[in-house]
N, C-alpha and C positions, 0 to 999 in steps of 0.2 A: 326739533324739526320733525318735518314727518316725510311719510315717503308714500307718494303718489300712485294710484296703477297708472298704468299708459293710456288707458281713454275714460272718460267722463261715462257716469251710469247710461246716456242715452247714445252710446257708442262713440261720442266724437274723438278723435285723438286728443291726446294731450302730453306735449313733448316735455315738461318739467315734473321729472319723477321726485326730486326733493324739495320742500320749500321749507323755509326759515318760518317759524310759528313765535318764537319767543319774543317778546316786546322790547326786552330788552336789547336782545341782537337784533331786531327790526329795525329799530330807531338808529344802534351805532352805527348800522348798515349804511341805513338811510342817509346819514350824515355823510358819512365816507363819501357816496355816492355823490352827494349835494356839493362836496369840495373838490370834486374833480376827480374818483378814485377809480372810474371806468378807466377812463383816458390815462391815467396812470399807471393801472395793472395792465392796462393791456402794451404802454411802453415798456413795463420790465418784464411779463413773463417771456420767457423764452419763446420764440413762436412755434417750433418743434415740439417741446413740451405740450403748448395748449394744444395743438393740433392733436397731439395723442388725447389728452385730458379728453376731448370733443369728443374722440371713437370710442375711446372707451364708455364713456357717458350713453352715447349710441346704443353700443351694443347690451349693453344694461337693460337699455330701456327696452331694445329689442327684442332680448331673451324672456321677459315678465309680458312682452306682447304676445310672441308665440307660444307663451305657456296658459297663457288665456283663450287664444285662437287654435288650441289644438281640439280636432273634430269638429269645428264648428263649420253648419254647412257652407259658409262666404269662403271656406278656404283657412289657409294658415298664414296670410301674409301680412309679415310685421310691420311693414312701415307703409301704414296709410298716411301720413305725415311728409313732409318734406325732409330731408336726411335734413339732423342736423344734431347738434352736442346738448352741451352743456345752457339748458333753458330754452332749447329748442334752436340756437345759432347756427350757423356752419362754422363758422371762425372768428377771430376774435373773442370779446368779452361783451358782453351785452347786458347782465346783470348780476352784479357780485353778490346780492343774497341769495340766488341757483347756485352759485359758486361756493359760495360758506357752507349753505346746507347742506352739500353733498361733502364736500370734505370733512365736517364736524360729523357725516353718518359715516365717515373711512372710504370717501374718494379719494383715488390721488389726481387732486387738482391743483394747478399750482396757483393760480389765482384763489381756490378759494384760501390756499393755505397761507398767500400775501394778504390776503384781508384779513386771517386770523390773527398773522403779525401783528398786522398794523392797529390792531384793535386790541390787543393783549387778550384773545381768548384761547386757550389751550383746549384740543381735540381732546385728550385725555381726563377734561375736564366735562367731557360727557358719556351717556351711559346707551346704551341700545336697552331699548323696551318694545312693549307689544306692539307688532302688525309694521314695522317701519316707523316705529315711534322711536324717537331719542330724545333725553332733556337733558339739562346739568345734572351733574350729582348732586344730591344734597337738595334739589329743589326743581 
């Protein structure tokens, strides 16, 4: 996966700081998704949990915004975006590959870490490399 700044080179926001790049987790993603896997992470995570998962995700996103926006003459203000978490949501689950990715880069998310379940891929089975890059070990 890699990890995003918070706006696009021509200033836009952009609320998905992590995204899934591997083709391989892309596709088992994908499927998940296709079989109903929104609707179903978002029945068992705890709502408490994701609700945290969201601000933390937030604040994330928002500390890498005002460290970009610091002295710049527009100001320091970090969320030109609509609040929101995990893929740019306010609540619930909207897309489990924002979800995977940030957890496989050492979010604590719990949806992404039910998709990791459900999919047999182990966090540990990946490595941080340059710039917010992480891949598997070994490949």
């Amino acid at each position: 996966m890699i990890k995003n700044e918070p706006f696009l080179d021509d200033g836009t926001p952009m609320p998905t700081l992590y995204w899934l790049v591997g083709r391989p987790e892309r596709e088992a993603v994908s499927r998940l998704e296709a079989a109903g896997g929104v609707r179903e992470a978002e029945r068992e995570a705890d709502p408490e949990a994701l609700s945290a998962a969201h601000a933390r995700y937030s604040a994330e996103r928002d500390a890498a915004a005002r460290r970009l926006l610091e002295g710049h003459p527009c100001g320091d203000e970090p969320r030109p975006w609509p609040a929101g978490g995990v893929g740019g949501t306010r609540r619930g689950v909207k897309c489990l590959h924002a979800h995977l990715a940030w957890y496989l880069a050492g979010g604590d998310d719990p949806v992404g870490e039910w998709a990791a379940g459900r999919l047999g891929i182990a966090r540990e089975g990946y490595v941080a490399g340059p710039a917010g890059l992480a891949e598997r070990a070994g490949g």
